[in-house]
Steps between C-alpha positions, in 0.01 A plus 500: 500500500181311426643195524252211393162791427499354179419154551219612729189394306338868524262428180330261752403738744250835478517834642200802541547516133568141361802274446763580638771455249593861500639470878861409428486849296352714769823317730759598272316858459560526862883480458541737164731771475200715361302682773195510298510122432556404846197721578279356270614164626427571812158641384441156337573326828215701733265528226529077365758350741310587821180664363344742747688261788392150378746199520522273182714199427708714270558777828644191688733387234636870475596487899880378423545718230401794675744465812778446232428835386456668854868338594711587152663909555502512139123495465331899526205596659495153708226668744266478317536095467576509918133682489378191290580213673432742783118506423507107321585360809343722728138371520392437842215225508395487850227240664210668433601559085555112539197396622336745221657326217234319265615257265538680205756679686709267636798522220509843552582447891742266452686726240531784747601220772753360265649888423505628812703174621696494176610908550548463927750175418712752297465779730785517629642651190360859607746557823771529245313723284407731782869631476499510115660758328179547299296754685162389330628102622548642847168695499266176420703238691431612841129448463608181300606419853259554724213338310688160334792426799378210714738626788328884584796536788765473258313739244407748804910494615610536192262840393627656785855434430449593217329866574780701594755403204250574231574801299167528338190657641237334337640153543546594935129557457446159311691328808291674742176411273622099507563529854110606598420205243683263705334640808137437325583157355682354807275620804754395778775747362245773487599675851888471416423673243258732598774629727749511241280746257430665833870637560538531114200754504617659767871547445596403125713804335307510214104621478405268246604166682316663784199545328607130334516368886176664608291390195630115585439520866133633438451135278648274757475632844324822533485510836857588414429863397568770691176688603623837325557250166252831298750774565797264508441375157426911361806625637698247335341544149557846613871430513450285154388842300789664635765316362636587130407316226857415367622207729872464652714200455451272762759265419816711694314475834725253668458243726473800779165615425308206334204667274247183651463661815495280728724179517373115626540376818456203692306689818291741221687803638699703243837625581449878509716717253506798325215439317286265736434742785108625525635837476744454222440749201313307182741405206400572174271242414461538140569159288747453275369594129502202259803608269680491877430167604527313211144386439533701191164706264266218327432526174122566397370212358093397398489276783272480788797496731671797300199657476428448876873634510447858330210561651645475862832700346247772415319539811824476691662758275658777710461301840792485742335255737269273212466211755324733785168470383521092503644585854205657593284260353651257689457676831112596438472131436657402840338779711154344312190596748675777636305771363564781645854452464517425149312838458743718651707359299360575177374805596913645604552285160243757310652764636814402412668806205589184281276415234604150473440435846127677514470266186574174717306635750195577305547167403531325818235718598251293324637193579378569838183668481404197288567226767476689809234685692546821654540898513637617214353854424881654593635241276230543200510898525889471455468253195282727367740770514726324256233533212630900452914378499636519119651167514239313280583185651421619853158638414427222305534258792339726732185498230541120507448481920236736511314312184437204759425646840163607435321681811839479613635762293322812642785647654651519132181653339618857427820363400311281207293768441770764425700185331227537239446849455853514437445288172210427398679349163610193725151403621444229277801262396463364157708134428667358167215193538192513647251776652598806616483546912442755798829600611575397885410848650190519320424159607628576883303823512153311392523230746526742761163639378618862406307710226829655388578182323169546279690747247738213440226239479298744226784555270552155514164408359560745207825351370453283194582169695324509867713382740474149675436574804244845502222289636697384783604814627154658443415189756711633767389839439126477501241745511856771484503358124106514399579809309714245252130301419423687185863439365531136583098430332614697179819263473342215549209587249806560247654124569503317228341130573838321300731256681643824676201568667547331819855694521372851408153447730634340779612832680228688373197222672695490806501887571140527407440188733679743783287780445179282471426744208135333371517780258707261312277231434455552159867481444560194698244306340617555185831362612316204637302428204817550253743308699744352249592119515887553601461580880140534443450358829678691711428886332070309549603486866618846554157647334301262738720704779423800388125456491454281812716820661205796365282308669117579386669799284524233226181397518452463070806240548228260648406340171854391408572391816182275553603358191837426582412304869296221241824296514509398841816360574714701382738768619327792236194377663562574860676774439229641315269397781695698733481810283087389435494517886680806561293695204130381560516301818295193312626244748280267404673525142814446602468250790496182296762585279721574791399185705609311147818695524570327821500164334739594242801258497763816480568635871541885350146479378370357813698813698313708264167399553556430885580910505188589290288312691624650829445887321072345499546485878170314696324479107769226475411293805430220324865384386584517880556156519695454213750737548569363854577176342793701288615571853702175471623554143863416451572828350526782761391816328157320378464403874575872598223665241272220584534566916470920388158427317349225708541772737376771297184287403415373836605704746654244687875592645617112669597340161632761341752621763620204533581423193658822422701508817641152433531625073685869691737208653575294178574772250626863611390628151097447603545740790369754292167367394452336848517839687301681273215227595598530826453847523175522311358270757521786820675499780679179603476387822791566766666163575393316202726299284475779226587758721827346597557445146423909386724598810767233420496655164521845625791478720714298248800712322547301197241593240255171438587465110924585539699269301848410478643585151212616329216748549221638368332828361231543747665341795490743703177631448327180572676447781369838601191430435530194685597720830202712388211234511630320821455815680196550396394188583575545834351830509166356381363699226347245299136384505550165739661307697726209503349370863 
C-alpha cells in the first residue's frame, strides 16, 4: 500500500496550516490498527488536508492514496475515507461561481476542478463497495455514488437493486437518500424517480424507509406527495415509537421477504409480496445496533471528529430510530413554503409522549419560524409547554426558541412566567470567562414587554457582576422597567472609570438610555468625563446616548457637550452634536459641525451626521442640496440615510422614494429603515410604485432577511417589524405623503 507516497515532494506543497510534510503520516494514520490513531488521522485530514472544504495541491496528491484505502478489506473504518473523497471531489462549480471568480481565486477553482475530475475518474470503485461487508463502507458509498458517478442511470439501477437485499436499516435509508440526490443533481431522472419514492412511501414494509421515501420525494418532486403527507408522516412515527428498542436480526430473512421493500424494475412497478402490499402490516423498523453490524463503538479521542462523535453518541443515547430526526429535517426542507403543513407537523411532533422527538421538534420548530412567515400561536403555545417537562435538555431548547421570537412569543407568556417562578436561582447564567448573562426566559419574557420579568431584571442589578445584557432587556421592556431607574443610576455611580469600565457600564447606560431617566445626568456625565483610554471611545458614546435620550432633563450636561462639538470633524463631535441638539435644541450650534461631518472622508461618520441632521428637520434646510448629491454615492446605506434626511429636511418625497425603492431592491437588509421612512411620510398613494412594493412585501411567505445556513438573533423580530411598518404605511398614519 502507498506505493510511491514517499517520493511525492510533500515539503513543497502547503496546507490550512503550512507545509505539508506531515501528509504521508496522516495517510498511513488512516490505515492503523489503532482506532484512536486512525481517528486522529482522519481529524488531521478535515482540519489541514481539506480545511473547512478547501482544495490544496497536497489534497490532490492524496486522491490515489485514498481510493487504495477505500478498496483494501483489511483497512477499518474505510467510511470515513469514502466520506472524504466523497466531499474532496464533490464541489460543484456551476456558471455563475465561474463567472464570479476574481483572480486571486483562480488556483483555488482549478483545484476543486482538478479533484472533482481526479475522484469521478476513480468512481467507479464505489459500486463494489456498495456490497461491502463493512456496514460503515456500505453506508457512505451509496451517496459516494450518486454525487461522483458520471453515469446517474447506472447509479439509480444499481440503488434499487440494491434496496431489497440490504440487511441494514440505516444504510436502505442512505440508498433512498442517494437516490433523491440523483433526482436533484440530474433533473431529467427526477420524475422516474419521483415515482419510485412514490410507491416506496406508500408501500415499503418498514416505517422508516417510508418516512426515508417521503422526506426524498418532498426534495425532488413534491408534487409527488400525497395530499394527506401531515397525518401520513404522524402515523408512521406513530408506528416508529411503538416498536421495542432491542432490534431483531435481520440477516435470516431470506430471499422471500427482502427487508428493502420494494425491488427494481424496468416499468417502476414493484412486484407485490408479502411485504409490498399498501395494506401489509409494518415490519419492525428498528436498525441494527452497532455491535450488530459490524461498524463497531469508537473510541473517545480529543479530536474534533471524536469529539463531534461523542457528542452525537450522547444525544442519540437511548434512541431506537437516531436517524428520524435528520429524516424529518429532510422532509421540512423539501415541503419548504408549505407552511401550514410543516406546522401540523410539528405541532403532532410536540405532542408526541417522546422527549427526544418534542426535542427535534422544538428544534425544527425554530428553524421554521425563523425563515418562514405565518400562524404559529398553536405551534408557540405548544413549545412553550415543553419549558415545565423535567428533561433539561427539552426545556432548555424550548427557552432557546422562545429567546428569539420576540412579539411572537405571547402565546408562551405564562409558560415563561411560571418557568421563572419555578427557579428564580436560574435567572441569571454565570460563565467560566466573561460576564455573567440573563438566562433565555428572562430574556424571552422582557422582549415580550411583561412586568413579571422585572423581579429577574432587579436581582440582576444587585449581584456583584451585572449582567451583559440588563440594559437590553430593560429596552424591550420600557416604561414596565422604570421602577429599575434608581438601581441601574446607583450602579453606574459605583463603576469604577478603569479599563473595565466600558464592560461594567455598558449595560447599565443602555437601560438608563431605555428609560430616558434624566435623573441620571449626574451619573452619566461623570462617566463621560472619566472615560478611560482603553475603549474610551466607545463607553464616551454610550453617555452621549444616554443624555441626547433625557432630552432637556440633562440640561447641566450642556457645558460638556458644547465643548466637545469644538472638533468638528469628528465622530465624538457629531455625536455630541446630536445629544447638544436633543438636550437644548441650539441648532445653530450644532449645524456646522454636522454639515463638516458630511465631508468627512469615513462613510460611517457621514451616516452619522446625515441622521443628525435629519433629527433638526426644516432648521436643516440648508444642507438640502448636499445630501441629494450623496444620492449617487457608491455606498448604499449612505445613499439610504441621505434620501431619509433630504426628506426629513425638505419635505420633498420624489428623490427620496426613489432612491429608497431602488436601495429596498438592491439590498433586502435596508427594508427596515426604508419602511420606517416610508411610513413616517403618511399614507402612500394606491397604485404607486411603493405601494406595490409594501403589498409585494406583504404577501410574500419567506421572511425578507432568511438565510440559508446561518441566522441571526433578531431575525425574526425585524422581519416583524418589517411587516409592521409596511402596513402602516399603507394605512397612512404618518405626517405626509409620498405623492
Amino acid at each position: 500500500m502507498f506505493s510511491g507516497i514517499d517520493e511525492v515532494d510533500w515539503a513543497s506543497m502547503e496546507h490550512a496550516y503550512g507545509p505539508a510534510d506531515d501528509v504521508p503520516e496522516l495517510l498511513r494514520g488512516l490505515a492503523s490498527a489503532d482506532p484512536a490513531e486512525r481517528e486522529a488521522a482522519l481529524d488531521g485530514m478535515y482540519g489541514a488536508v481539506h480545511h473547512q472544504g478547501d482544495v490544496y495541491a497536497c489534497t490532490l496528491a492524496c486522491i490515489p492514496f485514498l481510493f487504495e484505502l477505500v478498496v483494501d478489506p483489511g483497512v477499518q473504518d474505510r467510511g470515513g475515507v469514502v466520506e472524504l473523497l466523497t466531499s474532496i471531489g464533490g464541489f460543484d462549480l456551476d456558471e455563475d461561481d465561474e463567472a464570479e471568480i476574481d483572480e486571486d481565486e483562480i488556483e483555488g477553482a482549478a483545484n476543486y476542478a482538478m479533484a472533482a475530475a481526479a475522484v469521478t475518474a476513480g468512481a467507479g470503485v464505489f459500486f463494489e463497495l456498495i456490497a461491502d461487508e463493512d456496514p460503515g463502507v456500505r453506508l457512505a458509498a451509496p451517496l459516494a455514488l450518486a454525487t461522483l458517478h458520471r453515469h446517474p442511470v447506472r447509479v439509480l439501477a444499481l440503488l434499487r437493486e440494491r434496496l431489497p437485499v440490504e440487511p441494514d436499516e440505516e444504510v436502505r435509508l442512505a440508498l433512498v437518500e442517494a437516490a433523491g440526490r440523483v433526482a436533484l443533481r440530474h433533473r431529467p431522472l427526477a420524475e422516474r424517480v419521483g415515482k419510485w419514492l412514490g410507491l416506496l412511501g406508500s408501500r415499503a414494509d418498514s416505517p422508516g424507509l417510508r418516512l426515508a421515501a417521503l422526506a426524498q420525494l418532498a426534495r425532488c418532486s413534491p408534487d409527488g406527495l400525497p395530499g394527506d403527507v401531515v397525518p401520513v408522516v404522524s402515523g408512521l412515527l406513530r408506528q416508529m415509537r411503538s416498536v421495542p428498542e432491542e432490534s431483531g436480526d435481520r440477516g435470516d430473512r431470506g430471499e422471500h421477504a427482502p427487508p428493502g421493500g420494494i425491488a427494481a424494475r424496468e416499468d417502476d412497478e414493484p412486484e407485490p409480496g408479502p411485504d409490498t402490499t399498501p395494506d401489509a402490516e409494518p415490519v419492525d423498523p428498528e436498525p441494527v445496533a452497532p455491535a450488530e453490524t459490524g461498524r463497531g463503538e469508537h473510541v473517545a479521542t480529543p479530536t474534533l471528529v471524536g469529539q463531534l462523535r461523542s457528542l452525537s453518541a450522547q444525544e442519540n443515547a437511548g434512541r431506537g430510530a437516531p436517524w428520524a430526526a435528520d429524516l424529518l429535517r429532510t422532509l421540512h426542507v423539501g415541503l419548504d413554503d408549505r407552511v401550514g403543513d410543516r406546522t401540523a407537523l410539528l405541532a403532532d411532533q410536540l405532542r408526541s409522549p417522546d422527549r427526544r422527538q418534542r426535542i427535534d421538534a422544538v428544534r425544527m420548530s425554530g428553524g421554521l419560524i425563523r425563515a418562514w412567515r405565518g400562524p404559529y400561536e398553536e405551534l408557540v403555545a405548544l413549545v412553550g409547554d415543553q419549558l415545565s417537562d423535567p428533561e433539561p435538555r427539552l426545556a432548555e431548547a424550548a427557552s432557546h426558541v422562545l429567546e428569539e421570537l420576540f412579539g411572537l412569543a405571547a402565546p408562551a407568556a405564562d409558560a415563561l412566567a411560571a418557568r421563572l417562578a419555578a427557579d428564580p436561582g436560574s435567572w441569571v447564567k454565570t460563565w467560566a470567562s466573561g460576564p455573567p448573562g440573563l438566562c433565555s426566559p428572562v430574556k424571552a419574557l422582557a422582549r415580550l414587554g411583561d412586568a413579571r420579568a422585572v423581579p429577574a431584571l432587579a436581582a440582576a442589578l444587585e449581584l456583584p457582576q451585572v449582567a451583559h445584557d440588563v440594559g437590553f432587556a430593560v429596552g424591550h421592556l420600557g416604561a414596565t422597567a422604570r421602577p429599575l431607574a434608581g438601581a441601574l443610576r446607583r450602579r453606574l455611580a459605583e463603576v469604577e472609570l478603569d479599563e473595565g469600565a466600558y464592560d461594567r457600564a455598558s449595560p447599565l447606560l443602555a437601560g438608563l438610555t431605555a428609560l430616558r431617566a434624566g435623573e441620571a445626568a449626574p451619573e452619566v456625565l461623570r462617566v463621560l468625563r472619566g472615560a478611560p483610554e482603553y475603549r474610551g471611545e466607545w463607553l464616551r458614546t454610550a453617555a452621549l446616548r444616554a443624555l441626547g435620550s433625557f432630552g432637556p432633563a440633562a440640561r447641566e450636561a450642556v457645558p460638556e457637550l458644547r465643548a466637545l462639538v469644538r472638533r468638528p470633524g469628528t465622530a465624538s463631535a457629531t455625536e455630541a452634536a446630536e445629544a447638544l441638539w436633543a438636550v437644548s435644541g441650539d441648532a445653530d450650534a450644532v449645524l456646522p459641525v454636522l454639515i463638516e461631518g458630511l465631508r468627512s472622508d469615513q462613510v460611517h461618520d457621514r451616516r452619522a451626521a446625515a441622521v443628525a441632521l435629519g433629527a433638526l428637520g426644516p432648521r436643516a434646510a440648508v444642507v438640502a442640496p448636499r445630501l441629494r448629491g450623496l444620492l449617487a454615492h457608491e455606498e448604499l446605506w449612505l445613499r439610504v440615510d441621505a434620501a431619509i434626511a433630504l426628506w426629513e429636511v425638505s419635505g420633498r418625497t420624489r428623490e427620496t422614494v426613489a432612491a429608497l425603492l431602488t436601495a429596498w431592491e438592491q439590498n433586502r437588509h435596508v427594508r427596515v429603515r426604508v419602511a420606517e421612512c416610508l411610513a413616517r411620510m403618511g399614507p402612500v398613494p394606491e397604485g404607486s410604485a411603493a405601494a406595490h412594493v409594501l403589498r409585494s412585501e406583504l404577501v410574500s411567505v419567506r421572511r425578507h432577511n432568511a438565510m440559508d445556513g446561518g441566522y441571526g438573533s433578531h431575525d425574526i423580530h425585524e422581519d416583524e417589524k418589517l411587516l409592521a411598518l409596511c402596513r402602516q404605511a399603507l394605512r397612512g398614519t404618518g405626517k405626509g405623503s409620498t405623492s
